[in-house]
C-alpha positions in Angstrom: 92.3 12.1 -113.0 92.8 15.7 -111.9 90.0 17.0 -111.8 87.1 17.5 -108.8 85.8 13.4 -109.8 89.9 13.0 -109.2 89.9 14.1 -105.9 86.8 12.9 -105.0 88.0 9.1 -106.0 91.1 9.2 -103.9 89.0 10.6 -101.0 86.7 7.6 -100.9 89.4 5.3 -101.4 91.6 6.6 -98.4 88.1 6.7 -96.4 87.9 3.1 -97.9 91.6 2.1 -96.7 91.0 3.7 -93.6 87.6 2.0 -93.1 89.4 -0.8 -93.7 92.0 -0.3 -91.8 90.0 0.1 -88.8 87.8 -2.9 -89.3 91.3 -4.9 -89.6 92.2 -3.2 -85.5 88.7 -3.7 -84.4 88.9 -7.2 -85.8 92.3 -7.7 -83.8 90.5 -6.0 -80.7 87.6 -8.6 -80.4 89.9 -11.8 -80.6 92.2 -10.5 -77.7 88.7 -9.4 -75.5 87.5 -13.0 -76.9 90.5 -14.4 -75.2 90.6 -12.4 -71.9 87.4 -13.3 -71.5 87.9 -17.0 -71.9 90.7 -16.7 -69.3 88.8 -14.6 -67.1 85.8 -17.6 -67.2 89.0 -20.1 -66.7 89.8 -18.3 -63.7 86.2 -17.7 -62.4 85.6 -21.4 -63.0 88.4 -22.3 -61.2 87.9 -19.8 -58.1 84.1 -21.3 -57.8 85.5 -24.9 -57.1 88.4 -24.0 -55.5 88.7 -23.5 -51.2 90.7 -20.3 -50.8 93.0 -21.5 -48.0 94.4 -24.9 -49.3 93.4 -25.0 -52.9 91.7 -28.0 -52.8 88.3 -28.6 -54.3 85.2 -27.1 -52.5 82.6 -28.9 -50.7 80.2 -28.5 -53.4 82.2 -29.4 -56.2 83.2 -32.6 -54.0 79.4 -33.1 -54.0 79.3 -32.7 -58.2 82.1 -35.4 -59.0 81.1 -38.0 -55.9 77.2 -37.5 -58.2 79.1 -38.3 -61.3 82.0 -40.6 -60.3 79.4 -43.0 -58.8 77.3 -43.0 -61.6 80.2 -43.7 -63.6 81.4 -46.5 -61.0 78.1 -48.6 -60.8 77.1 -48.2 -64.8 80.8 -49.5 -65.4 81.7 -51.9 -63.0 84.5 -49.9 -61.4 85.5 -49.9 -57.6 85.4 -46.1 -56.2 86.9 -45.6 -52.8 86.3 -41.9 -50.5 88.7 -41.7 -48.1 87.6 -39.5 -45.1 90.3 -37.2 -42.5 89.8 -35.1 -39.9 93.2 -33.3 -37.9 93.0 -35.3 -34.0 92.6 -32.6 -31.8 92.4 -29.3 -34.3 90.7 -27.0 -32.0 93.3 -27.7 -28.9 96.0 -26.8 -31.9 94.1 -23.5 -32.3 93.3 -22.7 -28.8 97.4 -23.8 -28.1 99.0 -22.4 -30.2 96.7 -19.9 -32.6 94.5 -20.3 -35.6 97.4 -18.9 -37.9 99.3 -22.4 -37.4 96.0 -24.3 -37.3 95.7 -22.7 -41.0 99.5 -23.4 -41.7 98.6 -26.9 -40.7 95.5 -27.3 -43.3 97.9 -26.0 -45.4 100.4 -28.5 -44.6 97.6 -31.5 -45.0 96.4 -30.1 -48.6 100.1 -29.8 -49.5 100.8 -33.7 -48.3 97.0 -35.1 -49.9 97.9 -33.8 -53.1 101.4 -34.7 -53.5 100.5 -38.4 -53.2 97.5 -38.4 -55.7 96.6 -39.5 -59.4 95.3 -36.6 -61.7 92.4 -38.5 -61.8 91.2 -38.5 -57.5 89.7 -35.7 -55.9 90.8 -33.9 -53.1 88.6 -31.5 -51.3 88.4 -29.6 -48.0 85.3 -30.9 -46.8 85.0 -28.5 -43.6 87.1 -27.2 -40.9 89.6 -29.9 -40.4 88.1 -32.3 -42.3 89.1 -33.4 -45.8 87.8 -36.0 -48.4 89.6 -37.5 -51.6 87.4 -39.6 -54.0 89.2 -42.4 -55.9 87.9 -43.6 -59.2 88.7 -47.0 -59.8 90.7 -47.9 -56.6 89.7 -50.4 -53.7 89.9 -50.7 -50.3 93.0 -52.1 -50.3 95.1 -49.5 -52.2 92.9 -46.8 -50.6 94.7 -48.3 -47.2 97.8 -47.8 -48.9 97.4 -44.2 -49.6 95.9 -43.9 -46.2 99.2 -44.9 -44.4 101.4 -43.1 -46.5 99.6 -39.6 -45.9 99.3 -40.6 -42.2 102.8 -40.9 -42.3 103.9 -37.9 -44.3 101.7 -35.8 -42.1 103.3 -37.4 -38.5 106.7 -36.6 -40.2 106.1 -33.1 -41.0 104.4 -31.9 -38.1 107.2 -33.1 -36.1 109.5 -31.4 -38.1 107.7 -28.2 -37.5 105.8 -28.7 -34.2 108.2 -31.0 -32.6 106.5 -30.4 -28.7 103.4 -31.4 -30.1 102.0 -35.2 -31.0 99.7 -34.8 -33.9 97.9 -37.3 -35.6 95.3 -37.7 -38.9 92.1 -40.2 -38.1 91.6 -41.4 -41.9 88.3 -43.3 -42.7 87.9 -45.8 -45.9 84.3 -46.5 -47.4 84.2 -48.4 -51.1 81.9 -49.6 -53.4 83.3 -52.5 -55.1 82.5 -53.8 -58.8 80.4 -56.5 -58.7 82.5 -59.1 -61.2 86.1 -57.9 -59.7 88.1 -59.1 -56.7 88.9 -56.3 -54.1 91.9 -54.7 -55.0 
């Protein structure tokens, strides 16, 4: 129509398209802020387990999976090994030569630890020098194993890079072995 009910019809229908049209962009809006936001929780998550140097697990997230791991271990039979490292010598490194190759050198172990792990161990900085990987369903013996070969990665590297200097890795082993299962 033409006439004043007319023009009062389209009015509410373009007040209706636009109303429309901005609950479609709001709509749109509150999925991508929905997303951010899950990303941004992703990424806090991830900073509040994560050690800033290395990028290795935290201390206290350590502390979380060991809790659950060995629950998991002794209600399911399964062997769990923790190997245990601290850097020979660290502070003489720092006081030698200064702390920012004493921090290139955690680097360097973090770097080394998780290049010979399963997705399923946990590395972690446990302290200072001193690191900690948990091993779900691995004994003593394989444990050993992965012991030697960081040992070895790590005397190869840091006489690569700090040839004047004799480093070494001490590495201890503690397991708790299934009950109904050889060591392995």
């Amino acid at each position: 129509r033409d006439d004043e009910i007319g023009r009062l019809a389209r009015a509410f229908n373009r007040m209706a398209d636009l109303h429309q049209q901005h609950h479609q962009r709001i709509l749109k809006l509150n999925g991508e802020l929905e997303s951010r936001v899950a990303q941004r929780t992703r990424q806090l998550r991830e900073l509040a387990v994560r050690e800033p140097l290395t990028g290795l697990y935290n201390r206290r997230y350590f502390a979380e999976m060991l809790d659950r791991c060995f629950s998991e271990a002794v209600r399911y039979d399964n062997d769990l090994t923790c190997l245990m490292m601290d850097l020979d010598d660290f502070k003489g490194i720092n006081d030698r030569l200064g702390h920012h190759v004493g921090d290139d050198l955690l680097v360097l172990v973090a770097g080394i630890i998780s290049s010979q792990l399963r997705s399923s161990d946990i590395p972690a900085r446990y302290g200072g020098d001193e690191f900690i990987i948990l091993l779900p369903q691995t004994g003593p013996k394989r444990a050993e194993v992965l012991a030697e070969r960081i040992m070895e990665k790590f005397a190869a590297e840091t006489a690569l890079r700090l040839p004047s200097n004799s480093l070494g890795i001490s590495i201890g082993i503690s397991s708790l072995l299934a009950v109904g299962a050889k060591e392995s």
